[in-house]
One Martini backbone bead per residue (centre of mass of N, CA, C, O) as a GRO file, in nm:
protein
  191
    1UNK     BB    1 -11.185  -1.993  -5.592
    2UNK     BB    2 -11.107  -2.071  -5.290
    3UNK     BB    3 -10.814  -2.063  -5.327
    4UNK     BB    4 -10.769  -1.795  -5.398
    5UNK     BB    5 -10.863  -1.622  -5.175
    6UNK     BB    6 -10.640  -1.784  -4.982
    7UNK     BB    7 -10.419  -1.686  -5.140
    8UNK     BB    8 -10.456  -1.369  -5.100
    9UNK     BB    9 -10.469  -1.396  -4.776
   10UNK     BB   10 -10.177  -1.450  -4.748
   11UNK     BB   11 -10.019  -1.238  -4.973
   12UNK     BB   12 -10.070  -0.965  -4.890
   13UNK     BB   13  -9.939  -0.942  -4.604
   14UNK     BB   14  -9.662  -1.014  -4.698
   15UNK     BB   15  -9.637  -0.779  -4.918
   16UNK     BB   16  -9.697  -0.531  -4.729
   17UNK     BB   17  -9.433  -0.585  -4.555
   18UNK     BB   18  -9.218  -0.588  -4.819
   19UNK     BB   19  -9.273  -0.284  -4.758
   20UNK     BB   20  -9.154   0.011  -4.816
   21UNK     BB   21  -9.195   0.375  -4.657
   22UNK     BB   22  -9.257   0.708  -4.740
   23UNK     BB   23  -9.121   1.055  -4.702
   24UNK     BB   24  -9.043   1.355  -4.872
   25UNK     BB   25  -8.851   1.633  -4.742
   26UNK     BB   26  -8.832   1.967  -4.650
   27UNK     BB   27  -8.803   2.235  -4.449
   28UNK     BB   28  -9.109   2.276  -4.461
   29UNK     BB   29  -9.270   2.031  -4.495
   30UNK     BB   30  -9.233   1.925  -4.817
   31UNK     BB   31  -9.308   1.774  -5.043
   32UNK     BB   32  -9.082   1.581  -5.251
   33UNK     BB   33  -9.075   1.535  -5.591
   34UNK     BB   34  -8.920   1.314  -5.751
   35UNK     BB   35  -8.745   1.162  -5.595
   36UNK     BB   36  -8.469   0.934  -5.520
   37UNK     BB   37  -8.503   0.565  -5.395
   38UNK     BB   38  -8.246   0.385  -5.318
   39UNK     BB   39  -8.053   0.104  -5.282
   40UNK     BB   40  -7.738   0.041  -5.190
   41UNK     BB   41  -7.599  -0.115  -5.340
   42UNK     BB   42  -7.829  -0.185  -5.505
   43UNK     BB   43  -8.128  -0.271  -5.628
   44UNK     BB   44  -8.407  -0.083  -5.536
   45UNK     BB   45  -8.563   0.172  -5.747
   46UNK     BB   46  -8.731   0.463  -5.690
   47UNK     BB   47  -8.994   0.743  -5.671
   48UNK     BB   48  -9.161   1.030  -5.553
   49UNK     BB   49  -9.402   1.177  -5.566
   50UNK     BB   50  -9.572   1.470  -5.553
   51UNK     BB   51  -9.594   1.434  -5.226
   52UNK     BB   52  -9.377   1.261  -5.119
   53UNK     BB   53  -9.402   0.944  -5.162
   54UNK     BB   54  -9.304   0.574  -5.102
   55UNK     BB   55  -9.211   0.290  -5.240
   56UNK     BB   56  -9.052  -0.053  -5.170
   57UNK     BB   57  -8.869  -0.276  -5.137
   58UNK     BB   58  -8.714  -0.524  -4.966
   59UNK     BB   59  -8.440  -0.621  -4.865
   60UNK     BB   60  -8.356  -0.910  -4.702
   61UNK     BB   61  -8.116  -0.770  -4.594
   62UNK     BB   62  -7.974  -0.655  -4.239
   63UNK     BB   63  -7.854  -0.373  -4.312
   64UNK     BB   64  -7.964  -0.093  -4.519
   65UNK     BB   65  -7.939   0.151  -4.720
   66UNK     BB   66  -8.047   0.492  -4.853
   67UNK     BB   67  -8.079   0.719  -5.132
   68UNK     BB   68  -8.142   1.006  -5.157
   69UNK     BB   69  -8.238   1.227  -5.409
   70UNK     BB   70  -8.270   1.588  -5.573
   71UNK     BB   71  -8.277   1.853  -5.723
   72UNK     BB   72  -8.173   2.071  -5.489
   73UNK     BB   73  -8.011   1.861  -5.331
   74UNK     BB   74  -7.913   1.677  -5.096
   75UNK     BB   75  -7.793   1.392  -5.007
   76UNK     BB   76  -7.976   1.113  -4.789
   77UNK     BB   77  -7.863   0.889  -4.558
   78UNK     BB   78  -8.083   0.539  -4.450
   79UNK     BB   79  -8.045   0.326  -4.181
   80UNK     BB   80  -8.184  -0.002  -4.216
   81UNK     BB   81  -8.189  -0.220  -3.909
   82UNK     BB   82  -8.484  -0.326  -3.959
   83UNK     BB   83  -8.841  -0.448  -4.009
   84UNK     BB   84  -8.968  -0.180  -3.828
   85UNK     BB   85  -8.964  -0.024  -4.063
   86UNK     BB   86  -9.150   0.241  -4.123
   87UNK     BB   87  -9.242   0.545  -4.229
   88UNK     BB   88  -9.063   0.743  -4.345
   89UNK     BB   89  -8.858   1.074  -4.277
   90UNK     BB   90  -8.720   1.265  -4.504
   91UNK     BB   91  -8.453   1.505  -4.501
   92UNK     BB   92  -8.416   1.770  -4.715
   93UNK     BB   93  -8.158   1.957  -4.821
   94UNK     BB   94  -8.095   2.273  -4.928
   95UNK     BB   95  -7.839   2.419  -5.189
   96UNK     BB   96  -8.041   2.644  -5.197
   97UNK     BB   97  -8.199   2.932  -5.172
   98UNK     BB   98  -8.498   3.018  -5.281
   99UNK     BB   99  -8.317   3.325  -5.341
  100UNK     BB  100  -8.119   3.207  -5.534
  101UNK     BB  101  -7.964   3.300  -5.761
  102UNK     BB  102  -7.849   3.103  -6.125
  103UNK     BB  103  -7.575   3.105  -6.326
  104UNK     BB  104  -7.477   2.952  -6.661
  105UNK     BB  105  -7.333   3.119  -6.866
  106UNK     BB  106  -7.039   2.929  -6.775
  107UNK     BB  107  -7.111   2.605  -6.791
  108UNK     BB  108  -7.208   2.648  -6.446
  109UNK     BB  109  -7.321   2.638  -6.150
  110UNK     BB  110  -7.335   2.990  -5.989
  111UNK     BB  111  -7.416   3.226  -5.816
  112UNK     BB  112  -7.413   3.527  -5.796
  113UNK     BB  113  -7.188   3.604  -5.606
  114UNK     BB  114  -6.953   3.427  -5.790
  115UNK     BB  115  -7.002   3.631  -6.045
  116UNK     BB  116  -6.747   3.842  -6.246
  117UNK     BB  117  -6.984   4.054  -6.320
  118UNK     BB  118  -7.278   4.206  -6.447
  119UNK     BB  119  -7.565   4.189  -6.287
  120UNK     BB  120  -7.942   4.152  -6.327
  121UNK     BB  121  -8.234   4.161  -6.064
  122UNK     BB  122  -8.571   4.080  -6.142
  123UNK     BB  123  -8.843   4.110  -5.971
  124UNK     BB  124  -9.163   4.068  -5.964
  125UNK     BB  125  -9.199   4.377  -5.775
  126UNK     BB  126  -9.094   4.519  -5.984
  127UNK     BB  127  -9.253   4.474  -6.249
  128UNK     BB  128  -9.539   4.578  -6.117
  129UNK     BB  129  -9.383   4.855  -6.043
  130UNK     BB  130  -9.386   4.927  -6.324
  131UNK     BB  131  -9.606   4.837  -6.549
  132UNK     BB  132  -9.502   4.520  -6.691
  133UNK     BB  133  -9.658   4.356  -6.947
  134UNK     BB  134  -9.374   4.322  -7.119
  135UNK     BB  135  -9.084   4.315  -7.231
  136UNK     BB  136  -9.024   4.596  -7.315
  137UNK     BB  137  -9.096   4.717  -7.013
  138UNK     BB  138  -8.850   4.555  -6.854
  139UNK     BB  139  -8.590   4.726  -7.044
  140UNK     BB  140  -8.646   4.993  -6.852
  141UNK     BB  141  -8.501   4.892  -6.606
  142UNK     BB  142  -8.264   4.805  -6.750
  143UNK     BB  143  -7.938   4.844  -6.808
  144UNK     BB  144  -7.781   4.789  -7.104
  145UNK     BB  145  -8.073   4.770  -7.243
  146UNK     BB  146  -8.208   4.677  -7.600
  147UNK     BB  147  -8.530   4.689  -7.741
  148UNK     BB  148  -8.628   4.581  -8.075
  149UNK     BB  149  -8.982   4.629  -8.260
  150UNK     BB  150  -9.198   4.567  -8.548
  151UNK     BB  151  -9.221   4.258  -8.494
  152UNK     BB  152  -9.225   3.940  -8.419
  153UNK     BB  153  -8.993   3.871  -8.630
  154UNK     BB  154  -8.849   4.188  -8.550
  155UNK     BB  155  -8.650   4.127  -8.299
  156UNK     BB  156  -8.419   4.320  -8.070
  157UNK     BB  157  -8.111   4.250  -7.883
  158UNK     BB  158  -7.927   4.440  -7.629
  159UNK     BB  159  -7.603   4.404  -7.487
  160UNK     BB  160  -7.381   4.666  -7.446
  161UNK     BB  161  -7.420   4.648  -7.786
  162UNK     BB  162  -7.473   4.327  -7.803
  163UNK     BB  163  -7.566   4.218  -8.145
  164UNK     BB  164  -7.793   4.307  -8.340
  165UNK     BB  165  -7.930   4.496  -8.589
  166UNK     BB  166  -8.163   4.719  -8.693
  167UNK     BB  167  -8.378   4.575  -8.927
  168UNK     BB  168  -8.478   4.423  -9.208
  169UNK     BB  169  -8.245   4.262  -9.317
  170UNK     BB  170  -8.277   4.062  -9.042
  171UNK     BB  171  -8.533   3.911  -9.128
  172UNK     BB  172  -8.554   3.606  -8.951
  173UNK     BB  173  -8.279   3.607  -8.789
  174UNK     BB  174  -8.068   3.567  -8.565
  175UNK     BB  175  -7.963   3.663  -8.318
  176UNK     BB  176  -7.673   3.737  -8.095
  177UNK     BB  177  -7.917   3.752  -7.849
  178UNK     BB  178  -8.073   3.535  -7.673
  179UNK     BB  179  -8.415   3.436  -7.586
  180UNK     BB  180  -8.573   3.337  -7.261
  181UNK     BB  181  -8.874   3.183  -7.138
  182UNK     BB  182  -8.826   2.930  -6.915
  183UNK     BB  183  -8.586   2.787  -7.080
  184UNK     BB  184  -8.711   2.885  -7.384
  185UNK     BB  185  -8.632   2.961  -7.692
  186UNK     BB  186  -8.697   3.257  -7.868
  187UNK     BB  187  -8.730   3.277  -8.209
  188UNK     BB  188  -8.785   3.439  -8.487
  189UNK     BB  189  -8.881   3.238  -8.590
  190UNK     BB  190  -9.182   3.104  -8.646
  191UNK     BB  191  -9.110   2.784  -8.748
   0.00000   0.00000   0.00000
């Protein structure tokens, strides 16, 4: 028992040091969750907790890259040159501002401004400022949408005329015109 304790206290210190440790930020100095932390040219790979905070083994031989990376940032390369690093401190700059729509109808990710068709974007204080409590007083405001509905099964929208017929004919069929809430599909079909 007395070998363990010797031995738990001299590996402890050893394993404290081969850890390499810091924290993933943005601009704003929050941490950047779930971020992507690995040594260049292989080697190990963690990601970073929900307040941007991670922790890898060292690799044996220095000096060596860290390859930073996150959804919705630029990657950035931290060049690690002795064993004295520790505590590093990454800043991750943002590929967009943070009010920038993003539209992907076109199968790729492209700002609002560089898409060449006529979108409306309606933000949070349009909507409180409407006294839009559900989906159907929201296309109050946008122009050429409309939005008819019976019961849960039997809503249609409709953009610029194109969509499906409003009746009972189309009851439970999805419509020609996709619904989506926080980027996720709500079909007519209750099933």
């Amino acid at each position: 028992m007395k070998r363990i304790f010797i031995l738990a206290g001299v590996l402890l210190p050893a394993l404290a040091f081969a850890q390499l440790s810091g924290r993933v930020i943005n601009e704003r100095n929050q941490g950047v969750p779930f971020a992507t932390v690995k040594v260049k040219n292989g080697g190990e790979t963690t990601s970073s907790d929900s307040t941007g905070r991670f922790s890898l083994l060292r690799p044996e031989k220095f000096p060596f890259t860290l390859v930073v990376s996150s959804v919705g940032y630029r990657s950035h390369e931290v060049a690690v040159k002795d064993s004295n690093a520790n505590n590093l401190l990454v800043l991750l700059e943002g590929l967009f501002q943070q009010d920038t729509v993003i539209i992907t109808s076109r199968r790729r990710r492209e700002a609002l401004q560089d898409v060449p068709i006529a979108i409306s974007v309606i933000g949070g204080g349009q909507i409180d400022d409407a006294g839009a409590f559900n989906v159907t007083r929201i296309k109050e405001v946008i122009p050429s949408v409309q939005m008819y509905t019976s019961n849960p099964r039997n809503t249609g929208v409709n953009i610029r005329g194109i969509g499906s017929p409003f009746g009972l004919t189309n009851d439970g069929l999805d419509p020609g015109v996709g619904f989506y809430i926080d980027g996720v599909y709500i079909s007519r079909d209750p099933q």
